[in-house]
DOTI-348836 format. One line per field, with one value per residue (C-alpha): x, y, z. Coordinates in steps of 0.25 Angstrom, whole numbers. Layout:
N
u = X ...
v = Y ...
w = Z ...
// end
This chain:
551
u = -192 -186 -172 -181 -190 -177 -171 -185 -178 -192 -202 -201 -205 -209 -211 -220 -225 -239 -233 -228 -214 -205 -200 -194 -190 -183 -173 -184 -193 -184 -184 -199 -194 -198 -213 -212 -221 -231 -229 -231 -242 -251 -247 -252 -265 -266 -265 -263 -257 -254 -242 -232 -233 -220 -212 -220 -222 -235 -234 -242 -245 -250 -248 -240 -243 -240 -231 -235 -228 -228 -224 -217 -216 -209 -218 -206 -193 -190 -204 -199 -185 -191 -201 -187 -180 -192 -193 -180 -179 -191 -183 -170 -181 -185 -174 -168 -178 -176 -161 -166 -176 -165 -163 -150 -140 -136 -125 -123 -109 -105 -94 -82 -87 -95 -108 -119 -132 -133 -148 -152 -148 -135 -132 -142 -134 -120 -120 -114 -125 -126 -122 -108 -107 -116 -104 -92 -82 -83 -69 -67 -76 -66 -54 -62 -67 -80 -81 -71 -73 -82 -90 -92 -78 -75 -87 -80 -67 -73 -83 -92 -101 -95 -101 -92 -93 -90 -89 -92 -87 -100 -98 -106 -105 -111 -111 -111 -113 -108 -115 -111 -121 -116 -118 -122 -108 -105 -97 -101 -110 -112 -112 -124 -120 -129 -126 -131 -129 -122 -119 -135 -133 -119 -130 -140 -129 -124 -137 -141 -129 -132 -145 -139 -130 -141 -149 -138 -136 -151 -150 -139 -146 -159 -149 -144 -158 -163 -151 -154 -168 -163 -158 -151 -144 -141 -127 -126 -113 -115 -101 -91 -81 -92 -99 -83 -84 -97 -95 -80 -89 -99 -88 -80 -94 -95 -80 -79 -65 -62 -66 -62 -70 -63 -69 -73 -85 -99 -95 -103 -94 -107 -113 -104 -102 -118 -117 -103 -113 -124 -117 -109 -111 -112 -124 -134 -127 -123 -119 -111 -109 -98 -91 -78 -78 -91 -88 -80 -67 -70 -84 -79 -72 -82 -93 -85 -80 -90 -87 -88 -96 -89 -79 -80 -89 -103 -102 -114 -113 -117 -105 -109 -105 -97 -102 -90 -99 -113 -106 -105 -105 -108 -101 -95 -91 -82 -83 -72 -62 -52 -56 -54 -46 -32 -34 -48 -42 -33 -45 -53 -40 -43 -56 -51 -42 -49 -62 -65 -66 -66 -76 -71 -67 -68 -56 -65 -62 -76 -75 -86 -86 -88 -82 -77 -78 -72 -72 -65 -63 -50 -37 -32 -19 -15 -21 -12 1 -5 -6 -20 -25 -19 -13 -17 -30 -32 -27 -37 -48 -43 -44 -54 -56 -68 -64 -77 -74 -80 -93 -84 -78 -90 -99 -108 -113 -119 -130 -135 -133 -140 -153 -151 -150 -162 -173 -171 -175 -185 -191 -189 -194 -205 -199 -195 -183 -173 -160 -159 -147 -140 -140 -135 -124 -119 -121 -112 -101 -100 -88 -96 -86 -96 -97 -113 -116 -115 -123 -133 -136 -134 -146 -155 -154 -158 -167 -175 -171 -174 -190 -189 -191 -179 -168 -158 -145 -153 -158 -144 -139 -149 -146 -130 -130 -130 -117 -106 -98 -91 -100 -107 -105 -119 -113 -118 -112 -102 -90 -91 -79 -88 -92 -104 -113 -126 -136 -146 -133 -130 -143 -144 -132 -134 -148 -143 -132 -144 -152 -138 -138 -151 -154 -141 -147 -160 -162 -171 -175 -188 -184 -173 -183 -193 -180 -180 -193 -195 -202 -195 -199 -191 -179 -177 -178 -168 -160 -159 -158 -144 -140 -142 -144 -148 -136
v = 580 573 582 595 590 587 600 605 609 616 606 591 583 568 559 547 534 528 519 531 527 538 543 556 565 577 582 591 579 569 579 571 556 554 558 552 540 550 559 545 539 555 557 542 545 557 567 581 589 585 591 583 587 585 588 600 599 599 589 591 579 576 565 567 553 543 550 556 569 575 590 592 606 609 619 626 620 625 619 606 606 612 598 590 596 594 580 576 585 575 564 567 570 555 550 558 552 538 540 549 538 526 518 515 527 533 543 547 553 560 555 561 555 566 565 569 564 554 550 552 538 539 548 539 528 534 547 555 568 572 584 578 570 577 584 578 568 554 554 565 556 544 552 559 545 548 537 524 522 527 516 529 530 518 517 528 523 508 513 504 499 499 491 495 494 509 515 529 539 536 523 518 508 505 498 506 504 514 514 522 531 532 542 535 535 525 537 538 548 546 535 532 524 517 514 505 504 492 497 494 480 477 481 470 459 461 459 449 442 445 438 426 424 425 415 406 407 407 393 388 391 384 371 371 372 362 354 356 352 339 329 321 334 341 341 345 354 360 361 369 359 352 366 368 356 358 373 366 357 368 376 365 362 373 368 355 350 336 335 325 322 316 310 299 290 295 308 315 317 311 322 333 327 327 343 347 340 345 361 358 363 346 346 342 329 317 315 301 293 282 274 270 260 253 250 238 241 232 240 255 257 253 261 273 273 263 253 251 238 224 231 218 207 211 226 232 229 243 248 257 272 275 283 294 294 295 307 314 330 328 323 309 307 294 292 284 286 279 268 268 259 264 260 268 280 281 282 291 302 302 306 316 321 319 318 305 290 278 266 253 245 258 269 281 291 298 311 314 329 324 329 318 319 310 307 297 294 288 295 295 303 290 280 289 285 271 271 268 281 289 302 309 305 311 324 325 321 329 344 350 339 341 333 329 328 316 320 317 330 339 337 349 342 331 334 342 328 321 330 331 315 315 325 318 305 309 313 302 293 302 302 312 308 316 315 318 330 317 311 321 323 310 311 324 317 303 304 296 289 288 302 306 293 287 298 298 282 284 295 287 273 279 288 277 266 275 276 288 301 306 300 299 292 279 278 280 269 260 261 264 248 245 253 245 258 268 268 282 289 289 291 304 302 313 311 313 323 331 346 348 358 360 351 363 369 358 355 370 368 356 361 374 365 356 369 376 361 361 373 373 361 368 378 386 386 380 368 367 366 356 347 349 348 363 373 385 395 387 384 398 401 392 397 411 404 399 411 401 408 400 401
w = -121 -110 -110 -112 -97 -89 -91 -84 -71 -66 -68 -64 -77 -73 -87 -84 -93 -92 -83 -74 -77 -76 -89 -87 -75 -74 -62 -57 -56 -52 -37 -36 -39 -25 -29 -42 -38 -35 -47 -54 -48 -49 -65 -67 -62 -72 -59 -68 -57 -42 -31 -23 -10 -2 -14 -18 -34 -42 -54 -66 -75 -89 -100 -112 -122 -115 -104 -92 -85 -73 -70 -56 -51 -39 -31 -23 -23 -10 -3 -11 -4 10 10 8 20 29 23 25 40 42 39 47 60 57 57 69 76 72 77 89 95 93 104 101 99 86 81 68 63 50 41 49 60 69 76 70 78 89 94 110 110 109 122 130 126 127 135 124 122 107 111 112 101 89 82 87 80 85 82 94 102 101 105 116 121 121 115 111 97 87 78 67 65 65 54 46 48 43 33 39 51 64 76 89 103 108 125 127 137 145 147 139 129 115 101 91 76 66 52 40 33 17 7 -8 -11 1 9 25 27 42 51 61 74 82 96 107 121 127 140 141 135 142 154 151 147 161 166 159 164 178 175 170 182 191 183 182 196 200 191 200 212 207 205 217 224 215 220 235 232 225 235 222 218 232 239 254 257 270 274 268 261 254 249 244 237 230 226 220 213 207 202 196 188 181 172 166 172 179 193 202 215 226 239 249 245 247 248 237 224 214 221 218 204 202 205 198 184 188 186 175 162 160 168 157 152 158 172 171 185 186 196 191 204 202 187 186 178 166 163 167 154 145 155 154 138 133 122 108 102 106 114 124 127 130 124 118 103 100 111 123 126 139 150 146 133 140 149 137 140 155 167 170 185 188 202 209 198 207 202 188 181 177 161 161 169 156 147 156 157 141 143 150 140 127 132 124 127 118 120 125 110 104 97 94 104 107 113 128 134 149 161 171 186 194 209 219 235 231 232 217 219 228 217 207 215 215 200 201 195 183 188 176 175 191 184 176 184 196 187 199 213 223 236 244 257 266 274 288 283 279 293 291 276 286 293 280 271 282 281 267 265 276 268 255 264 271 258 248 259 264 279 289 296 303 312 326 330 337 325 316 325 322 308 308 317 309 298 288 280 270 268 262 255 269 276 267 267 282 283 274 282 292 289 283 294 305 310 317 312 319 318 331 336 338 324 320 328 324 309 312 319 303 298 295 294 304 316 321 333 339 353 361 375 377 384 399 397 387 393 387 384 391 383 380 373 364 359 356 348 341 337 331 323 317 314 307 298 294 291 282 275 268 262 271 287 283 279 289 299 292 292 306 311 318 314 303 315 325 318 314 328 333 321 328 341 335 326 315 300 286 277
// end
């Protein structure tokens, strides 16, 4: 019966079980497989006639033993194929208006490699209207540079995805993705490319690294005005050779070589050591202190390299690390380095080298990431010649030198160091002290062979000793009775040879020089003129009086 019902080309015969397990179909019914579910679920339910609506048919049904059938008859084969174009135009419109409303751009090619369709997108993106591109070979777009390289070809070409980086004509420049569209026999069909605009991400990577500079350098900023506000962290540099010397020592912060720092005693290299660490990429590990000098020789080696168990007489049983071990990732600063021993300069130049040390009593090298500075007042190419210092060793540590120069040759860093060593005085100790013009004057014209240790202890002896709020020649004298050092010049008595200026214009001048020091000393007029005592509205008043601006 079966081979009689298939060759029914008219009628759509559909044979069921109880179960509604398709039995039987023929060609005409296997046009509704889509609906069988339907079909299926209607017959089981003993419907006798019912119509499929959007693929026009009416189905009869009725029982034959213990099968089921159902009749489908097409209504009109040519409604039947009219609701398939308007299904399928419906779907084509949806999925036009996917691609259309895309964010990203699209373009779609055929197989030999010629446009197709392209969403509004695409031309926003690119510049390129579809009325350019829709119908032309991507092939002639290459050759016409409209565009450097085609990720459709290349997809073709491969027979596979392709992800490139492609510039147009316009300037523009995008990533593109080629994706291959096969037929059920794995054959490219067409290939849809999706495009996305990087002159708009190159655009924000730009900005965002704008940003990040700014931040990083707003952090600077923010450091350095914590610094000024820290009296432990701040450095005065007035004059210009010493704002050389701390803009040498900021740059050479930023890279891990040796640095060797060279100057009298007291001038300040700890300091300058404190701030290259404190900008270095080291700056959250250790900061490591030591004079070489102060150690005596028998302990530096075991101070520096440490020492294993029962390496001498009264060791620690358990051994002890060095303080190149302790620096481990941060700094080391060896102050006075001339005055290292010959036999440990030996092992410090392997440091150097290798970057490992061995204990005292031990032979397992263990390695230290450190960075050495070092810093003397002596003149080690003349120990060199004496044999008292290794030549190599001076080599390494000399890679980048900063030179401090002594206080006698900075004088305008004085009077600044002077209020600066004064405000912190005046308020640690809750006092109010200041020095009178005469006073500074011979502050500024002493050579200070101690350089800024010795004006510093200078200003707070007698600061502290003094029991007048302003200090002037007499207290000077008073405290200077007790120096056992080079003697100032407190005399003001000019030579009777001297031609000298009318009073009223020496004053005048002298004022405007106190005025020009302090207010380069704080940060704003305001408190320029608290430390001085006037008025802000009076100080900017002598300010215009002597064409003086804030830097």
């Amino acid at each position: 019966m079966e081979n009689i019902l298939s060759k029914i080309n008219i009628i759509g015969v559909l044979i069921l079980n109880k179960q509604g397990e398709v039995l039987f179909s023929n060609s005409i019914a296997k046009k509704y497989n889509y609906y069988f579910e339907n079909i299926i679920e209607a017959t089981l339910k003993g419907a006798p006639f019912f119509s499929l609506i959007h693929y026009p048919a009416e189905v009869t049904t009725f029982s034959d033993s213990d099968q089921l059938v159902a009749l489908i008859n097409p209504i009109d084969e040519l409604v039947r194929l009219k609701k398939e174009k308007e299904s399928l135009q419906s779907l084509r419109n949806e999925l036009n208006e996917v691609i259309n409303s895309s964010f990203d751009g699209i373009v779609i090619c055929d197989k030999d490699g010629i446009i197709i369709h392209q969403n509004p997108s695409y031309e926003q993106i690119t510049g390129l209207s579809a009325k350019a591109c829709i119908g032309r070979s991507l092939k002639e777009l290459e050759e016409e540079d409209v565009i450097d390289a085609s990720a459709s070809l290349r997809a073709l070409k491969e027979n596979k995805e392709v992800t490139i980086i492609q510039k147009i004509n316009t300037g523009a420049t995008v990533l593109v993705s080629a994706a291959p569209i096969r037929n059920k026999n794995g054959e490219i069909e067409k290939v849809v490319n999706n495009v996305r605009d990087l002159t708009h991400l190159n655009a924000l990577e730009s900005e965002i690294q704008q940003l990040e500079q700014q931040n990083q350098q707003i952090h600077q900023e923010l450091e350095l005005l914590k610094e000024q506000n820290d009296p432990k962290l701040s450095l005065i540099a007035h004059s210009d050779i010493m704002k050389d010397v701390l803009d040498r020592a900021l740059r050479v912060a930023q890279i891990d070589s040796g640095v060797l720092i060279q100057g009298a005693s007291g001038v300040g290299k700890e300091k300058i050591v404190e701030l290259i660490h404190r900008h270095s990429f080291r700056k959250d590990y250790p900061l490591i202190k030591i004079n070489c000098g102060a150690i005596p020789e028998s302990l530096l080696e075991s101070e520096l390299f440490g020492y294993e168990s029962g390496s001498f007489t009264g060791a620690d049983k358990k051994g002890k690390a060095g303080l190149f071990e302790a620096a481990n990732h941060g700094t080391i600063f060896l102050d006075e380095i001339g005055e290292m021993p010959l036999q440990l300069q030996v092992k410090l130049l392997r440091v150097l080298q290798e970057r490992e040390i061995t204990r005292v009593g031990g032979i397992k090298p263990i390695s230290v990431n450190i960075r050495i500075i070092a810093a003397t007042h002596r003149d080690l190419t003349e120990m060199i010649a004496n044999g008292q210092f290794r030549e190599d060793l001076y080599y390494r540590l000399n890679i980048i030198p900063i030179k401090i120069p002594p206080l006698k040759d900075r004088k305008d860093d004085i009077i600044p160091l002077v209020y600066h060593f004064l405000n912190g005085l005046n308020h640690k100790y809750g006092i109010n002290r200041k020095f009178s013009n005469d006073a500074l004057n011979v502050f500024k014209n002493y050579d200070w062979p101690g350089n800024v240790r010795e004006l510093q202890n200078l200003v707070e002896r007698i600061a502290l000793m003094s029991l007048n709020a302003e200090i002037d020649l007499e207290d000077l004298q008073k405290e200077l009775q007790f120096n056992e050092g080079p003697k100032f010049n407190v005399k003001t008595q000019p030579s009777a040879s001297l031609n000298l200026e009318p009073l009223k214009n020496r004053l005048e001048s002298f004022e405007a020089e106190i005025i020009r020091d302090a207010i380069s000393s704080f940060p704003s007029i305001r408190k320029a003129a608290v430390a001085l005592k006037v008025d802000q509205s009076t100080l900017v008043r002598k300010m215009q009086k002597y064409d003086i601006e804030k830097q």
